[in-house]
VOTORDO-255858 format. One line per field, with one value per residue (C-alpha): residue in three letters; x negated, y negated, z. Coordinates in Angstrom, 2 decimals, decimal comma. Last residue first. Layout:
<recs>
rest = ALA|...
px = X|...
py = Y|...
pz = Z|...
</recs>
This chain:
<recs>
rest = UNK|UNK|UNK|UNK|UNK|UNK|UNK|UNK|UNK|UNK|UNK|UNK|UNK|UNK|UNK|UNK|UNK|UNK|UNK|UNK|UNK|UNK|UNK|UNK|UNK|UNK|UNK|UNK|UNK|UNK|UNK|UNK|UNK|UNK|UNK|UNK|UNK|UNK|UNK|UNK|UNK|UNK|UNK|UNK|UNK|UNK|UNK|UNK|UNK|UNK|UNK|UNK|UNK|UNK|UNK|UNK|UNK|UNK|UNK|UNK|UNK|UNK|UNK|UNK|UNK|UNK|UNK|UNK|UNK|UNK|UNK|UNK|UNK|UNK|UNK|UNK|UNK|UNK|UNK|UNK|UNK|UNK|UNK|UNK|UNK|UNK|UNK|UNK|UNK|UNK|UNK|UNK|UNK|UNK|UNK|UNK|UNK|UNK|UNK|UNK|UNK|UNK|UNK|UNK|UNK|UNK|UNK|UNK|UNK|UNK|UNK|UNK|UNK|UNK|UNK|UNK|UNK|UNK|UNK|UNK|UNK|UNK|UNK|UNK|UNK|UNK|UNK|UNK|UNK|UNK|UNK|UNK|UNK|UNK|UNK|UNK|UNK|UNK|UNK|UNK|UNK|UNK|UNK|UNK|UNK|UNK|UNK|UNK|UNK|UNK|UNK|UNK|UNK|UNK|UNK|UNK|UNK|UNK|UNK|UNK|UNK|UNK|UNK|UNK|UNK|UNK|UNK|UNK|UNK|UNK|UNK|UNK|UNK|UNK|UNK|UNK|UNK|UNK|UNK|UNK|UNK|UNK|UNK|UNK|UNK|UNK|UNK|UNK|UNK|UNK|UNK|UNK|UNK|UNK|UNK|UNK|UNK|UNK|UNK|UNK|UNK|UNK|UNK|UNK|UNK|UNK|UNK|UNK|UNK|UNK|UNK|UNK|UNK|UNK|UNK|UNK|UNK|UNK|UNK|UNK|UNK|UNK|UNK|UNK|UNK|UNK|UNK|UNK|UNK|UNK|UNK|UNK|UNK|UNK|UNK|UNK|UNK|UNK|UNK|UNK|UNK|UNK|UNK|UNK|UNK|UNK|UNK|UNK|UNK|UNK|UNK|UNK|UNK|UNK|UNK|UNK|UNK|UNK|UNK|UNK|UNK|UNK|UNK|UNK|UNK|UNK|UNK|UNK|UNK|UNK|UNK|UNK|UNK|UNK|UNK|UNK|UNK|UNK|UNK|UNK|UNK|UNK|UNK|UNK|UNK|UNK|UNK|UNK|UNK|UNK|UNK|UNK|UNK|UNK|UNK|UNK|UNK|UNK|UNK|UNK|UNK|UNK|UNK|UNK|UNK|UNK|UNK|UNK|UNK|UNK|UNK|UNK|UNK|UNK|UNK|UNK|UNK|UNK|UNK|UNK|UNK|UNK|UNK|UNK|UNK|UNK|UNK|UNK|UNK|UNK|UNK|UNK|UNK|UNK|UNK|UNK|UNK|UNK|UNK|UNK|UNK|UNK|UNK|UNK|UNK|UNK|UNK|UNK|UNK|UNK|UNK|UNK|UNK|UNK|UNK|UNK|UNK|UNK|UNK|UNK|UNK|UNK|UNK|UNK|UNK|UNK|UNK|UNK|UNK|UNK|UNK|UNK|UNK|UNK|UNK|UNK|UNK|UNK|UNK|UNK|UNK|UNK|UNK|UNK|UNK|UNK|UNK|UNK|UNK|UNK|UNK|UNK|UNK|UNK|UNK|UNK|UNK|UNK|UNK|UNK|UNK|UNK|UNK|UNK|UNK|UNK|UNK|UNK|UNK|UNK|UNK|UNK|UNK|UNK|UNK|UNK|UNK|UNK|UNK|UNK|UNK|UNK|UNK|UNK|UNK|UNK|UNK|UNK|UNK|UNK
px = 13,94|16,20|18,71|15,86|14,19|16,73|17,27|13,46|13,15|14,96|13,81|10,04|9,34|8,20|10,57|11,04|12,42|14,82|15,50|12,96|10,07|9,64|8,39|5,99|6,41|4,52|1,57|-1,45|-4,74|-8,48|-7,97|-11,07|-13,18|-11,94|-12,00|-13,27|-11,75|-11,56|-8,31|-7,53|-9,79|-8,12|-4,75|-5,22|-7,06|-3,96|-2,02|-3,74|-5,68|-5,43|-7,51|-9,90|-10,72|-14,07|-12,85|-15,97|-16,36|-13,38|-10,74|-12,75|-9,85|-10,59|-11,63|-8,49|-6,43|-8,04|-7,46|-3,63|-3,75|-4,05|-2,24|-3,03|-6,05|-8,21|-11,15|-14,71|-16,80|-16,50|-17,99|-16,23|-15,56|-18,49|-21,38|-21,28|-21,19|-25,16|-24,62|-27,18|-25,65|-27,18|-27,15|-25,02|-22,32|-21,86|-23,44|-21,77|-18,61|-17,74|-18,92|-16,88|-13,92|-13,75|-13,62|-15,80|-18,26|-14,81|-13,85|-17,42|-18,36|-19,85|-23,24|-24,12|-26,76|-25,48|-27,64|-25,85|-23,66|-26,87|-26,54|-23,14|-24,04|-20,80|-18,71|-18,69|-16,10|-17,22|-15,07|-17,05|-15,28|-17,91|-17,59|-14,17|-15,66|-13,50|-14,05|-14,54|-15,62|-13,29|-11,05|-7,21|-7,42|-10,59|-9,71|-5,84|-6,63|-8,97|-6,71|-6,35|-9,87|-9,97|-12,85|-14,84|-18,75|-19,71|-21,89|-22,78|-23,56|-26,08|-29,60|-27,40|-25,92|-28,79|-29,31|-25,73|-26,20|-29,54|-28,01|-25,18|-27,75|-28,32|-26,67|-22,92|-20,14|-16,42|-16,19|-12,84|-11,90|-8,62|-5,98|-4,59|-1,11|-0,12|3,74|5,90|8,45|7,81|8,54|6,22|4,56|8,20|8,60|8,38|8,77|6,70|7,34|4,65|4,76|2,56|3,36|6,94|5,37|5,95|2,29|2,02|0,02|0,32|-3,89|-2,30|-5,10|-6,66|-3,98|-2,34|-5,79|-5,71|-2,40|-2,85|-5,66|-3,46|-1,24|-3,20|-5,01|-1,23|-1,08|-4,29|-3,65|-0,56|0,18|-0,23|-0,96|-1,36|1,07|0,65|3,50|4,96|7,33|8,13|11,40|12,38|12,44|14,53|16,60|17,33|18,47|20,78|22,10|22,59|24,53|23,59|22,05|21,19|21,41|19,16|18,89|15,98|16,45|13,26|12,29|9,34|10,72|13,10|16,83|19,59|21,20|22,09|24,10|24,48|27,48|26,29|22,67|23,79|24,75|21,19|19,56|21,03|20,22|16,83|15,97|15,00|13,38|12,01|8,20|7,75|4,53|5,12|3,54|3,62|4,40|3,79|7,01|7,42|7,86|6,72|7,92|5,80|5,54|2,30|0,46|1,64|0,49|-2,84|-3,66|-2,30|-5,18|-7,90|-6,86|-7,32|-10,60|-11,99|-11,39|-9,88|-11,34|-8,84|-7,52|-6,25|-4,67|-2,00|-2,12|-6,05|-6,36|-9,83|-7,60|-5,48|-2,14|0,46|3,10|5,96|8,95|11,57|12,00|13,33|12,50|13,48|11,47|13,89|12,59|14,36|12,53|12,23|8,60|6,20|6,07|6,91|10,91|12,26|15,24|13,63|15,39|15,20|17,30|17,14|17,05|19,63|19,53|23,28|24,23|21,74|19,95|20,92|19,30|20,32|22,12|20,88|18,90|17,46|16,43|14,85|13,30|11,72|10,57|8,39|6,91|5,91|4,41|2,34|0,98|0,69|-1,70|-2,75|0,38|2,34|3,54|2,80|5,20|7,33|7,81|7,90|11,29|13,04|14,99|13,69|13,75|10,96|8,12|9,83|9,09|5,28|5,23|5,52|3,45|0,25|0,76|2,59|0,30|-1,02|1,55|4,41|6,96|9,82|13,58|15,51|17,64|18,40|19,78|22,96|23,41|26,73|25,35|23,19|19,57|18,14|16,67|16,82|17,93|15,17|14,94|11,41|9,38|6,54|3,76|1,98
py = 25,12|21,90|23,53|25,07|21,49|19,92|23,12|23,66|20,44|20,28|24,05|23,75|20,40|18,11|15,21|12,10|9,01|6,53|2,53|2,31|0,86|-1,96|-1,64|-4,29|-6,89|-7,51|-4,92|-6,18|-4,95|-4,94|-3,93|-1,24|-1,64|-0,08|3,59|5,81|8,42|6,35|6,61|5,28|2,28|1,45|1,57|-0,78|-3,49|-3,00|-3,96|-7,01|-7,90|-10,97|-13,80|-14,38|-16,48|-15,76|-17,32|-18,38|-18,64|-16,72|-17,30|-20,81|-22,64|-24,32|-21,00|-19,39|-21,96|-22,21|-18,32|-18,57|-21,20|-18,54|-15,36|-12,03|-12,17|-9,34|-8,64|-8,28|-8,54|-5,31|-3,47|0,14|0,09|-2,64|-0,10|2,41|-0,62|-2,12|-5,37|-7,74|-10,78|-12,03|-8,97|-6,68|-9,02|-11,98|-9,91|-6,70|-7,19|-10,14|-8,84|-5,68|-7,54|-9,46|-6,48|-6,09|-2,83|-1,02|-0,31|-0,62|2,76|2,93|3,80|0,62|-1,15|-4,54|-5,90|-6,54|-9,46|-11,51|-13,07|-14,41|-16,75|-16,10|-19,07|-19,92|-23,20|-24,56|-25,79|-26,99|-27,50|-24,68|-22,44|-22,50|-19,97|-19,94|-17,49|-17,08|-13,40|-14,16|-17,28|-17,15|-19,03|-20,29|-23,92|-22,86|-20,60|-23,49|-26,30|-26,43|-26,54|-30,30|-31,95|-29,14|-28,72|-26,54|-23,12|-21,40|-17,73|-15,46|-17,22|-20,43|-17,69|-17,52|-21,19|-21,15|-18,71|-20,30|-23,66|-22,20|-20,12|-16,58|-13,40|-15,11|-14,55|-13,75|-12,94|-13,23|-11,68|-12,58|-10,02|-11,09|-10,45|-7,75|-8,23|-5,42|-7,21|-6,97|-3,48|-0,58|0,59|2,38|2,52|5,66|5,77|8,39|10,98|13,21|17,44|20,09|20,12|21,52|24,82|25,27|25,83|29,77|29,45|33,60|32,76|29,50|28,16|26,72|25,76|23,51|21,46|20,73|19,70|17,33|15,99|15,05|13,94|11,80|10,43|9,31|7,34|5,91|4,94|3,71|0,83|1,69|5,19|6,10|9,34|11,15|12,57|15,22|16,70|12,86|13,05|16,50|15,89|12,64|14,50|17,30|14,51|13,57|16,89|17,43|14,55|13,44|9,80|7,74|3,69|1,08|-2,40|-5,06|-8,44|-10,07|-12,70|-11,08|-10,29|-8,28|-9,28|-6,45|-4,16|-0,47|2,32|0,91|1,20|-0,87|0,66|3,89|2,39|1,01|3,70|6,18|3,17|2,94|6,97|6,93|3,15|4,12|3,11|5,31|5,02|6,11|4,13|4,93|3,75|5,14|5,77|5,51|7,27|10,29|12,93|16,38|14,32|15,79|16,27|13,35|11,23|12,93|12,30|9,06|7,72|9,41|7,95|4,32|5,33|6,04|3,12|3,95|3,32|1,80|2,88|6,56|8,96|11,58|14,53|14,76|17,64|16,62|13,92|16,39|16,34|15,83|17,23|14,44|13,38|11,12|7,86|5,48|2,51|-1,24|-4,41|-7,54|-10,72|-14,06|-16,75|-20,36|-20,06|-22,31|-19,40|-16,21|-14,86|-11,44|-8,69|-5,42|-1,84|1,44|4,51|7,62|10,62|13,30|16,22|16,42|16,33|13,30|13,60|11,88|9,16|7,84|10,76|11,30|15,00|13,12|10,10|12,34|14,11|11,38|10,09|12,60|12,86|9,35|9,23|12,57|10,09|7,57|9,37|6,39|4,23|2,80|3,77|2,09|4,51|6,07|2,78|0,29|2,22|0,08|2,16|0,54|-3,03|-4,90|-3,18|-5,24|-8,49|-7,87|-6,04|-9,30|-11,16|-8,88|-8,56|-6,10|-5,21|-1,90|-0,09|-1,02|-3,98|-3,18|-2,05|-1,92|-5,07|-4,88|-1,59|-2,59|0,71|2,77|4,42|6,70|5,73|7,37|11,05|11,86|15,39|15,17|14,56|17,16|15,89|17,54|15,63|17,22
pz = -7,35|-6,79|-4,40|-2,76|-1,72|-0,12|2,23|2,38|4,61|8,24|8,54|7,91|9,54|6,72|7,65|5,32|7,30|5,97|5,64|8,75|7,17|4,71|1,03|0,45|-1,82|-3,53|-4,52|-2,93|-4,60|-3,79|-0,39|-0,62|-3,58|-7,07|-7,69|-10,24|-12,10|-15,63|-15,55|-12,07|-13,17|-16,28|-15,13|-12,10|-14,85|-16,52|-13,77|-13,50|-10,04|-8,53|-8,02|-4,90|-2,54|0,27|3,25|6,07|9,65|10,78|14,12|14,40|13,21|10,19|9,01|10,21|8,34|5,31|5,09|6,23|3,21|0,77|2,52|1,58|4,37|4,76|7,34|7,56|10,72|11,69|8,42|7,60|3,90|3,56|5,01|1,93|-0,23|1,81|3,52|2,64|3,02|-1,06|-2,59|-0,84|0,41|-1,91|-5,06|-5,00|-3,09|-5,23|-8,52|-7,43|-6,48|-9,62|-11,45|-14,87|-12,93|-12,25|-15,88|-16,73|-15,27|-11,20|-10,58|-8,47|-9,95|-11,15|-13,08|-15,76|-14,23|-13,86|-17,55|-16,38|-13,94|-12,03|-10,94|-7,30|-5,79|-3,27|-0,10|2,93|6,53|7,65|4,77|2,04|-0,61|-3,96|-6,19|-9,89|-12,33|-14,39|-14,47|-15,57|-11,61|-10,10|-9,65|-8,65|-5,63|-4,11|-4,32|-1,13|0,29|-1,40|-2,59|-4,38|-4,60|-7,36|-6,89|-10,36|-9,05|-8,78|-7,74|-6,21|-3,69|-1,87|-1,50|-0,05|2,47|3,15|3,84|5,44|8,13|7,80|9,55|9,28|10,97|11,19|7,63|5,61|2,66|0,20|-1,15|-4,77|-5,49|-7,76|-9,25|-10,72|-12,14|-15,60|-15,67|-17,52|-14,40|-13,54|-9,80|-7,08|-3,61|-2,05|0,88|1,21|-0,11|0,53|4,32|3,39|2,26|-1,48|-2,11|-1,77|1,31|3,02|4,54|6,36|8,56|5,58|3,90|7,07|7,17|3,51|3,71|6,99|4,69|1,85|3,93|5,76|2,54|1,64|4,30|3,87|0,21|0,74|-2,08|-5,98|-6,21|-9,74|-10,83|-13,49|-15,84|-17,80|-14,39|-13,53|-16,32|-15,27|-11,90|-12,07|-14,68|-12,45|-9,92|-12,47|-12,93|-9,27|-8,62|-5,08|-5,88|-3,32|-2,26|-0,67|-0,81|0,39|-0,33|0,12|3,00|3,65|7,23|5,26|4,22|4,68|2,38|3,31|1,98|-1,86|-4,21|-6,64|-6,57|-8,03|-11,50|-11,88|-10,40|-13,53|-16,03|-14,98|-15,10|-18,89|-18,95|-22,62|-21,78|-19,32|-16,52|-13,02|-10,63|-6,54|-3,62|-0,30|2,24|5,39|8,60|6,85|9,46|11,18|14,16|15,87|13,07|10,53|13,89|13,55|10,20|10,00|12,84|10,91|7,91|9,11|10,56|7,04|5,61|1,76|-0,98|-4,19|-7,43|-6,69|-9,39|-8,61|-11,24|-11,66|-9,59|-8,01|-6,24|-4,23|-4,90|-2,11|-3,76|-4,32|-2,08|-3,49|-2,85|-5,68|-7,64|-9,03|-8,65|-8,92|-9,57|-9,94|-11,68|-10,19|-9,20|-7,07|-4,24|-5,40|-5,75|-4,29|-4,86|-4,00|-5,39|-3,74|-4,92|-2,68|-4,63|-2,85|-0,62|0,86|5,09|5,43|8,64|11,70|13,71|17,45|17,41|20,94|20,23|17,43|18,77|21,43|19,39|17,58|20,96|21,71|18,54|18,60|22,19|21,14|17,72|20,69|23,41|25,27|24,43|21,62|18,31|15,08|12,77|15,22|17,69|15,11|13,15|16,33|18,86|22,06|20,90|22,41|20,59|17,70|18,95|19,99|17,32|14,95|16,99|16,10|12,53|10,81|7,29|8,30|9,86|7,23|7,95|10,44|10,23|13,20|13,52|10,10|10,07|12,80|14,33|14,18|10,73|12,64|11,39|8,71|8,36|4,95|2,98|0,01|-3,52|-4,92|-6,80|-9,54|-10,86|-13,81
</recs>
């Protein structure tokens, strides 16, 4: 099943105030926030959203010269790098704290079985990993992953490593980010020995971790001496128990920037599948559809509706997918709202321009009421067992159908794959 590996981390040298250089992953920063980060030269932005014409080559670049300026070091000892996230949600007076570690993992391919995927990915979003995994040879960040044990084996172990932690700042999330490793070589055995009977589902970094796996495919092929211990068979992951409480899924909203038909036969269209109900105020739009199945709320031209399902149409829902994925939300949403009634086909969806993704409620009411989208389809979240069933059944949900809160942040530590800054960690485990 899944084997890890700890690693010997690149982090920052420890002269360097951490917060200050941390940023949020590649594919949820928004625009403003790299503007601020690009402006410090040393910030984790600039290796994993770099700059410039030829930016995965800008990346590598710079890496070395971090490296040949001390600007980061790598750890002296390989070590499991224990990750926990202190956080509260809006409206809610309970304390969360998700707890994990980074470790690297093979990069399994999906045929395997070992690491399961829940969601598509968008193709151009690989693309781009691929070739900065190329020319850097680092994981700037990690993926997450879920690990499922019921008799919390490796929580006491983190637990006592986290009070003496190496970092702990506050992320742009406002969560308390800390981070602290474990050398012992007998607990790291356990780490490895724990993961070694187990899949993996991959919660958050699905493009990332499609880099990889490409980048390993790639690397194979030219390789005719491959014996599968090669640093580029392994991706950095961070790692959390499924069976906590506090692992939280928040829902991830669409956006369209037009329409192909007018309101009134947008709407008339969506009378044949779906109960449509006028609603007073846009705001309230998360909480009308909520514990609901198959609900949404559509906020169009000023206009908030809520949409309920008829459900004697659910059945005829073509697409050759098995129940597990046929009873999402998301797929009576992407089914009937854009195939049936927009007309945009599922293998057209993954890549469509005028579709976006908006975690944030009232961000959505926003843009609409701004002109920056015409309509915001709402959504509810995603249970994790709803994420189990799908990875088990071998299919995969639609893409951004889940957002696991909160996000790790960048910059903590960097995994390299080059051939002589990684086989020392990983010989004193094999």
């Amino acid at each position: 099943m899944a084997e890890i590996l700890p690693l010997r981390a690149w982090r920052y040298n420890n002269t360097l105030n951490i917060e200050e250089l941390t940023s949020p992953l590649f594919d949820v920063v928004s625009d403003k926030q790299r503007e601020a980060l690009y402006r410090n030269p040393i910030s984790s932005i600039h290796l994993s959203v770099p700059l410039g014409d030829e930016p995965a080559a800008n990346a590598a670049q710079l890496l070395q010269q971090w490296k040949d300026k001390g600007v980061l070091l790598q750890d002296q000892l390989p070590g499991i790098y224990v990750y926990y996230q202190y956080f509260r949600l809006p409206n809610s007076d309970k304390d969360y704290v998700r707890k994990g570690f980074i470790c690297n993992i093979k990069a399994y391919d999906w045929h395997e079985k070992v690491l399961l995927r829940h969601e598509n990915t968008i193709p151009s979003a690989v693309n781009d990993r691929i070739e900065l995994l190329e020319h850097t040879e680092l994981n700037s960040s990690p993926t997450h992953g879920l690990y499922t044990d019921p008799d919390f084996i490796l929580e006491p172990y983190m637990d006592e490593s986290i009070r003496m932690p190496l970092y702990e700042t506050e992320d742009y999330q406002g969560v308390r980010d800390v981070l602290a490793v474990i050398h012992d070589h007998a607990i790291i055995k356990l780490f490895l020995d724990t993961l070694a009977d187990k899949k993996v589902l991959l919660a958050d970094g699905h493009h990332r971790y499609g880099g990889s796996l490409a980048y390993r495919r790639k690397c194979m092929a030219e390789n005719p001496a491959h014996t599968g211990t090669e640093p580029y068979n392994y991706h950095l992951m961070y790692l959390t128990n499924s069976e906590h409480d506090d692992l939280r899924i928040l829902p991830t909203h669409r956006l369209l920037r037009k329409l192909p038909l007018s309101d009134e036969e947008f709407l008339q269209r969506l009378s044949k599948y779906f109960t449509v109900t006028l609603k007073e105020d846009p705001y309230e739009l998360n909480e009308v559809i909520v514990g609901k199945p198959w609900a949404f709320g559509l906020y169009l031209n000023g206009a908030a509706y809520k949409l309920r399902l008829k459900t004697e149409v659910h059945p005829s829902i073509e697409w050759n997918f098995p129940s597990e994925v046929k009873e999402l939300d998301l797929t009576v949403l992407h089914y009937f709202v854009f195939e049936k009634v927009l007309g945009i086909y599922r293998q057209e969806q993954r890549d469509y321009e005028g579709l976006s993704y908006e975690r944030n409620f009232t961000a959505c009411i926003r843009k609409v009421d701004k002109g920056e989208a015409y309509l915001a389809l709402i959504t509810n979240d995603v249970s994790m067992e709803q994420v189990k069933r799908v990875c088990n059944s071998g299919s995969v949900m639609p893409q951004k159908s889940t957002f696991f809160y909160p996000k790790v942040i960048c910059g903590f530590l960097f995994g390299s794959i080059k051939e002589d800054e990684f086989t020392t960690a990983a010989a004193a485990c094999l």
